[in-house]
N, C-alpha and C positions, 0 to 999 in steps of 0.2 A: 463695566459689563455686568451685565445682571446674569445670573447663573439658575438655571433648575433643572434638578433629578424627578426622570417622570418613568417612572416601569413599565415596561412594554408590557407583561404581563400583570396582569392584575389577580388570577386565580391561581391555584397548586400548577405545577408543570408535574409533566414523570423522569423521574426520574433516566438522567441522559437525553435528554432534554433541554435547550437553554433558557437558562434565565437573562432577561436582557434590560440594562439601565440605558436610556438615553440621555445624555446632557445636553441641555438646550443652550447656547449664548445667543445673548439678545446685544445687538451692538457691538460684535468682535473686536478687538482691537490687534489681531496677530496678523503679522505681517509674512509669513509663514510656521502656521498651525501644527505641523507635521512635525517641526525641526523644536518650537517654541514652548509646547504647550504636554505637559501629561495628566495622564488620567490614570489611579491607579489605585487597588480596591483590595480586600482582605475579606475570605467568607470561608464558613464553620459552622457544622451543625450546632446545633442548637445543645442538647445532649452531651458534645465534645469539649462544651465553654459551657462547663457548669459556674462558675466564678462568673462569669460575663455582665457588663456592667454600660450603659452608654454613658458617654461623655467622661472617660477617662481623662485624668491632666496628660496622659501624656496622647490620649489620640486615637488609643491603641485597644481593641479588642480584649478580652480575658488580662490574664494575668501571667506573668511568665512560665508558671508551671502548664499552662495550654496553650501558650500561644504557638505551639509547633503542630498545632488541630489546625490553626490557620491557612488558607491557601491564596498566597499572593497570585493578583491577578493586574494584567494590564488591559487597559482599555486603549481605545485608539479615534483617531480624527473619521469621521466620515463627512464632514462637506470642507470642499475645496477653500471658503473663507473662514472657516472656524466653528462656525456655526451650530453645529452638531458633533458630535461626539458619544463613543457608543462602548460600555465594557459587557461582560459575556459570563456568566455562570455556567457549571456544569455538572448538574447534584448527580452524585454515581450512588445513590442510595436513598430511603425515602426517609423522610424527617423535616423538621423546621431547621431552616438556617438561618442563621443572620450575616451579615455584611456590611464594612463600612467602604462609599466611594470616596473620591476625593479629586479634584480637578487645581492643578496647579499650572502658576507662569507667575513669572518675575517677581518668584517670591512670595504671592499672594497662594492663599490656600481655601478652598470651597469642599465643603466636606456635606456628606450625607450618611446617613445610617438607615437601617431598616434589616426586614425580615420575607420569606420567603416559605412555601413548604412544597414538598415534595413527595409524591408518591410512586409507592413500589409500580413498579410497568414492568412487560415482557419484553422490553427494549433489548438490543442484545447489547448492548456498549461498545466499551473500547475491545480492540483487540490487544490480546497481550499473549505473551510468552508463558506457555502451559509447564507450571514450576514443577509437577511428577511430572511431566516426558517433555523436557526442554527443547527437543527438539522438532515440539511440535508449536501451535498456535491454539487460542481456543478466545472465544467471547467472553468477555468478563462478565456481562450481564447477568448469562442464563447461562453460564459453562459451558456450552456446546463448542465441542472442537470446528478450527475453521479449516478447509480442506483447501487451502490457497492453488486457486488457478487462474494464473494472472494472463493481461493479454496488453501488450505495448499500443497506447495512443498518443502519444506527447504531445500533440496539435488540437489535441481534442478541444479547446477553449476558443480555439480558430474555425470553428464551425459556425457561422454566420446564423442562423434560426436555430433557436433554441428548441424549436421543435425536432429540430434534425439531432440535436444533441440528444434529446429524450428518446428519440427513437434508436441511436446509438446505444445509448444504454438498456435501453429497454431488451434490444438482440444481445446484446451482452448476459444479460441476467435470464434469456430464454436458454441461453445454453450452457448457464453454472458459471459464468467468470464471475466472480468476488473479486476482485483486482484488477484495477487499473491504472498503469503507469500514465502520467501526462506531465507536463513540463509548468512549472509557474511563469516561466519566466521564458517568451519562444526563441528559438535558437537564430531566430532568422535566418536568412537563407543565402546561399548565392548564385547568381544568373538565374534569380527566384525559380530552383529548383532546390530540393532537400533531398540529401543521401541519394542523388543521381537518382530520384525516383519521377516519374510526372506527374506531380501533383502539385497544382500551377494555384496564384491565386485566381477567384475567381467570385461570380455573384454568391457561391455557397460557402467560399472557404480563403479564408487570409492567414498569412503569417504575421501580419502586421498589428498584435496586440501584447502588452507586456503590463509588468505592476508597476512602470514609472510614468509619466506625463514626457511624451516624447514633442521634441520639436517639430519634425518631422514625422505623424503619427503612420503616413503613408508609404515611408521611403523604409522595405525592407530589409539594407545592408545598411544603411548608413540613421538611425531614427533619433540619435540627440538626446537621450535619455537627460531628465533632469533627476536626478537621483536624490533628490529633496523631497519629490513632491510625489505623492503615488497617483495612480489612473483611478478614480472610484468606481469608472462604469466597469473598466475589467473585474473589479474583486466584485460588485454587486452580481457580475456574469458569473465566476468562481463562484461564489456562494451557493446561486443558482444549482449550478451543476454540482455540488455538496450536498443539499437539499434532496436533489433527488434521485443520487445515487445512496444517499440514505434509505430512503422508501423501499431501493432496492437489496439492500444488504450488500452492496458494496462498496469498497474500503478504497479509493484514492490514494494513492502516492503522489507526496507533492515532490517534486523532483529541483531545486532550487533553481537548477542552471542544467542545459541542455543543450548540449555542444556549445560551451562557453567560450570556446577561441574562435571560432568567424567575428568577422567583423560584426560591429554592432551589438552582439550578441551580449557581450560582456562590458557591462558600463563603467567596471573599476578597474579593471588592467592591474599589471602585478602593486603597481607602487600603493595601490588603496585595499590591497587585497584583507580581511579580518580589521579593517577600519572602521571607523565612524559611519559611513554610508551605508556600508556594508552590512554592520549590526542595527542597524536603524532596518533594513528589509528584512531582514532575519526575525528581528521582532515583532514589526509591524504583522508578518506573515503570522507567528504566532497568536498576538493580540487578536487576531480577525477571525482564524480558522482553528485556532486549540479547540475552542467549545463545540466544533464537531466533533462527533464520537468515532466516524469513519474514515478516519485519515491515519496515513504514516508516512514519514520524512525521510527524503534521499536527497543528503546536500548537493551532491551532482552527478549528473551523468560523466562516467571515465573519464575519472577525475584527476586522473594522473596527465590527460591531457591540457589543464587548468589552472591546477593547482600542487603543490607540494601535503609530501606527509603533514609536513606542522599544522599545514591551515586545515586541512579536514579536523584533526585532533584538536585544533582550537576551536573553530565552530560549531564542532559536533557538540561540545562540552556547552558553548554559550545559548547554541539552539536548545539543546535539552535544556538549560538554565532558564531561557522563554518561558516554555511547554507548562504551564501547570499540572498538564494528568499527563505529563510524560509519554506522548504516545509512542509508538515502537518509532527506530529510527537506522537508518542504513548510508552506506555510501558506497554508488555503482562506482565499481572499477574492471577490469579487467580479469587475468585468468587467477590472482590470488587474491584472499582477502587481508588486509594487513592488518584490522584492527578487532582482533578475534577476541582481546581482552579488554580494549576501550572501556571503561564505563557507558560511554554515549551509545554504543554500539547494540542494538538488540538482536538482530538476525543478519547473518552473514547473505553478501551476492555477490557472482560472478558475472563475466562473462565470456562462457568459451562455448564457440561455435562447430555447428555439426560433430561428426561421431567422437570427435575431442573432449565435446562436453557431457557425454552421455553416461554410463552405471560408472565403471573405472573411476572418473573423473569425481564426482559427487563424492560416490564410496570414500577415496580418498579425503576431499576435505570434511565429511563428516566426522572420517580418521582422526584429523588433524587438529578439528575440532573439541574432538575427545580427551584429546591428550594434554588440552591446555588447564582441564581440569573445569573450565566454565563453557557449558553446554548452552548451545544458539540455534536455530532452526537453519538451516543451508537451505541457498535457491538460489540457480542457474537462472540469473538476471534474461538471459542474453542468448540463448541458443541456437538461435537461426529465425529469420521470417521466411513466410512463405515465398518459395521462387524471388527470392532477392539475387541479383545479378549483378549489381554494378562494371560496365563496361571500365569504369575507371579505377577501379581497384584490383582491376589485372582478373575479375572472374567473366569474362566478357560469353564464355561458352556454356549453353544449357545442358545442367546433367542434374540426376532426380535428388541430390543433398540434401534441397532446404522442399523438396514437395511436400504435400499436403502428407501425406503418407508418413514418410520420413519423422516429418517433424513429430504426427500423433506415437510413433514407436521410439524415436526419442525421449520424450513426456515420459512415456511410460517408463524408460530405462530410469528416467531421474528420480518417478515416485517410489520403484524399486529399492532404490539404495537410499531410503528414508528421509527425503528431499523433496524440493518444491521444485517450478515450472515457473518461469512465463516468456510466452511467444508474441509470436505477429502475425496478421494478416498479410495478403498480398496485396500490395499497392499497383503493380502495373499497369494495371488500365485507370489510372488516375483517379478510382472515388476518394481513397485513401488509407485505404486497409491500418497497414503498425502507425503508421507516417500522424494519423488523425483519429484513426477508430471507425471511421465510415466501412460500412459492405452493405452486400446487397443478398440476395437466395444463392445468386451463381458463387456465391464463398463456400465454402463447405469447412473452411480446417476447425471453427469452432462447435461441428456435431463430433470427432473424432475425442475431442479435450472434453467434452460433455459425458461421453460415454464414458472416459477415464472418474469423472465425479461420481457420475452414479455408481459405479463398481464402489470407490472407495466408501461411500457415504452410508453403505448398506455394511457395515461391519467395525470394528474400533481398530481402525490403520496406527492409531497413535502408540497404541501396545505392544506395536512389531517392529524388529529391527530386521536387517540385512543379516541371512544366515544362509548362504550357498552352499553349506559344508552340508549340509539335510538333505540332498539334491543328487544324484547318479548322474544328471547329466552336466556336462560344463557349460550349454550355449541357453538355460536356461537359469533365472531367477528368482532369488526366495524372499520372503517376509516372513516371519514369524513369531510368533509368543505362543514357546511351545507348548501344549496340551492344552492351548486356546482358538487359538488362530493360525491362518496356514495361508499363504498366498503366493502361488507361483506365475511366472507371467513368462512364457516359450515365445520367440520370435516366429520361429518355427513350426508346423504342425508337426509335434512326435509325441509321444505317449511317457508320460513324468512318473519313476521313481523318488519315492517322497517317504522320508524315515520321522516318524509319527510317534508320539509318546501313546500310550496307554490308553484308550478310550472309545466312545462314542463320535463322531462328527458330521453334522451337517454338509456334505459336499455337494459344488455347483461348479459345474465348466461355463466361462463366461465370453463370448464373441464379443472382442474390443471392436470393430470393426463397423458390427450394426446395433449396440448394445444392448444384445438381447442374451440372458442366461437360458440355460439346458434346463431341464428339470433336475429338480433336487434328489440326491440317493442317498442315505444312509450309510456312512462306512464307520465296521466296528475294526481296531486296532489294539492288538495284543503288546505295541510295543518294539511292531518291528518295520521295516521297508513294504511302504505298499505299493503297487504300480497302477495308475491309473491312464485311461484309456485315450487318447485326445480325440475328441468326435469331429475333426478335421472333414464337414459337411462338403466342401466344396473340392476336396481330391486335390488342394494346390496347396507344395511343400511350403510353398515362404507364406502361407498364412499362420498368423499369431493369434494364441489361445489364453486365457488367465484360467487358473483351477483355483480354487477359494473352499480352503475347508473350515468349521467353526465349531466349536463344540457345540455338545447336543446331553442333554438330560435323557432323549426319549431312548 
């Protein structure tokens, strides 16, 4: 086999940004590529390997006192005979780097070395966990806190025209979601309906796509996964939609496994669970999709339905071992979160539905969170989709729980108690609302979540904790960082009692409803309880008001 390293790029990239080697093989001889063959690379500024040296005896980059500047990387197969093969860079700073590849099987070794440079961009990079206020998120790029408001599509990949996908996301980022849950791997279905929704296959939309080479590529309960060999046109599809929820500033959840116990769904069943197959997807996943900067990882969806303690705690640990830049990483479960001290664990998720999961509920595990001593950002995975009803889960009767309504005053109860969101759309008429990510104008629940963004996005949310004791009344809620920041949010229209340090502030009454603020007044504060007035426009008591105070110099 003749071998050559040929760099897709040839000039600087910006930084967060990928650098990309292709390997070519001329005359393959793998009999299966996937299973056979690695590719696997080591890169370091430039600056970081001041020692640095080509053609060490032993292989190897610098010298042991920086080889831990180093960051191992894996590359991976991309054509079905061998034939190509592709590894991923991803400079988080600007500089010259070096890198060595290297392409092995049976023993033989092909190596290449070389250089790259990098420049500063307004990229915003990875997302990471904000080390002053843990319990928030923030860009690593360019600092800026990220105000996560996620919206459930797991089917999203099953959208047939990638145009349809683009315009998916495109309504997604008109109305502030940064996040979106989808499935890697689709859950399949049975009596091809999912979660007793109608949302059927069809010319626009199939369930029939996954990251392995199925036998059966058409048969959605039963599709024959070879778990050797992966599907290339799916990940080139993934990619795809990586690309250009990049463009948009938002951040993908790859979600491993997605209702992993239906049939089908699941190619390794208990007895291969945390095996050979199984780490082979795990990394491949890694090798292809780390060098985006907009992803974060959720080994499975309610995973106690799947899986045991042990194997999250073992894969969580081997996935982050993938990951070169470590992106954040999660694992959905249900109403607690068990791995609050994990290593592998970055931000905690739930999922508990309707007013269960609402201030009370968060409040608490933020609590709980606190008390472990290692501080994680909390978000209510799971809280309700819109008008979800399943006849088959015993809620067969329509009452307003999971309405449009509902759900945006829930949000708000979660962002209250210094936590995150993410919902659903309504699926019942078949586009696909949570089920895929499809809607149309007749949606409405993501202008409610929007108007939640703009309110927080206008002020530093990350500086305020949960303080109801500032508060006269009990059926309203507080944030604040006091003698900076003030933010109360009444369900109710009534007029809020609010005990205010010492000063000048900025005050605005804000309408969640049509997201429109009041004019701004000036309130000065001696230090003691002020009452402000709730401008309740419309004369109806169960309308909800936010009042937002901020300091003021003037």
């Amino acid at each position: 086999m003749n071998i050559s390293f040929v760099p897709v790029t040839t000039n600087a990239v910006a930084a967060y940004d990928r650098y990309e080697i292709v390997i070519h093989v001329d005359q393959p001889e793998f009999r299966n590529p996937f299973t056979e063959a690695q590719v696997m690379g080591q890169f370091g500024r430039d600056e970081d390997l001041f020692t640095f040296k080509h053609g060490q005896p032993d292989g190897q980059l610098g010298t042991a006192e920086n080889r831990d500047s180093l960051i191992p990387i894996d590359g991976f197969c991309d054509a079905e005979d061998g034939s190509l093969f592709r590894i991923r860079f991803l400079p988080r700073s600007a500089g010259r780097y070096l890198y060595t590849v290297s392409l092995q099987y049976q023993g033989k070794i092909w190596s290449h070395e070389g250089h790259f440079d990098a420049i500063a961009s307004d990229n915003r990079g990875l997302i990471r966990v904000d080390e002053e206020h843990p319990f928030h998120f923030l860009w690593e790029g360019t600092g800026e806190h990220f105000f996560y408001n996620g919206m459930t599509a797991y089917h999203l990949p099953g959208i047939r025209k990638e145009e349809e996908i683009k315009r998916t996301l495109d309504r997604f980022h008109d109305h502030k979601v940064n996040r979106v849950r989808i499935g890697l791997s689709s859950s399949r279905v049975r009596n091809a309906m999912a979660w007793f929704e109608p949302v059927y296959e069809s010319e626009d939309f199939t369930f029939c796509y996954g990251p392995w080479k199925a036998e059966r590529p058409d048969d959605a309960e039963n599709p024959g996964w070879d778990v050797t060999r992966f599907d290339l046109a799916y990940w080139h599809k993934l990619e795809r939609i990586l690309e250009y929820a990049s463009q948009k500033d938002i951040v993908i959840s790859l979600i491993m496994y997605v209702d992993a116990y239906r049939q089908g769904a699941d190619p390794y069943g208990k007895l291969l669970m945390g095996g050979q197959d199984e780490q082979r997807y795990f990394r491949y996943a890694a090798s292809r999709l780390a060098a985006y900067p907009n992803i974060t990882w959720d080994l499975t969806n309610e995973y106690r339905l799947i899986r045991p303690h042990a194997w999250v705690e073992r894969m969580g640990h081997y996935l982050k071992s993938c990951d070169p830049y470590h992106h954040l990483m999660t694992c959905h479960g249900h109403g607690t979160f068990e791995f609050r001290t994990s290593g592998w664990a970055d931000f905690a998720v739930y999922q508990s539905w309707d007013e269960g999961g609402g201030y009370s509920y968060m409040r608490q595990n933020r609590d709980v969170q606190l008390g472990t001593g290692r501080i994680m950002p909390q978000v209510n995975e799971e809280f309700g989709y819109e008008d979800h009803y399943p006849t088959a889960w015993g809620e067969g009767k329509v009452y307003p729980m999971r309405s449009r309504d509902t759900l945006r005053r829930r949000a708000w109860e979660i962002y209250m108690a210094g936590c995150y969101q993410t919902s659903g759309e309504y699926a019942g008429h078949g586009l696909g609302g949570w089920v895929n990510g499809r809607g149309d104008d007749s949606m409405r629940l993501l202008e409610g979540f929007a108007h939640i963004a703009t309110f927080f996005e206008g002020c530093k949310w990350w500086t305020a904790n949960p303080n109801d004791a500032l508060l006269s009344q009990k059926d309203a809620l507080c944030l604040a960082d006091e003698g900076e920041l003030y933010i109360v949010y009444t369900p109710v229209s009534q007029n809020i009692e609010l005990q205010l340090q010492a000063g000048s502030y900025e005050m605005n009454w804000y309408n969640p409803r049509t997201g429109i603020f009041f004019e701004p007044q000036m309130v000065q504060s001696a230090g003691q309880a002020v009452l402000f007035r709730c401008p309740n426009e419309s004369n109806a008591l169960n309308d909800d008001y936010v009042l937002r105070l901020k300091r003021s110099e003037a």
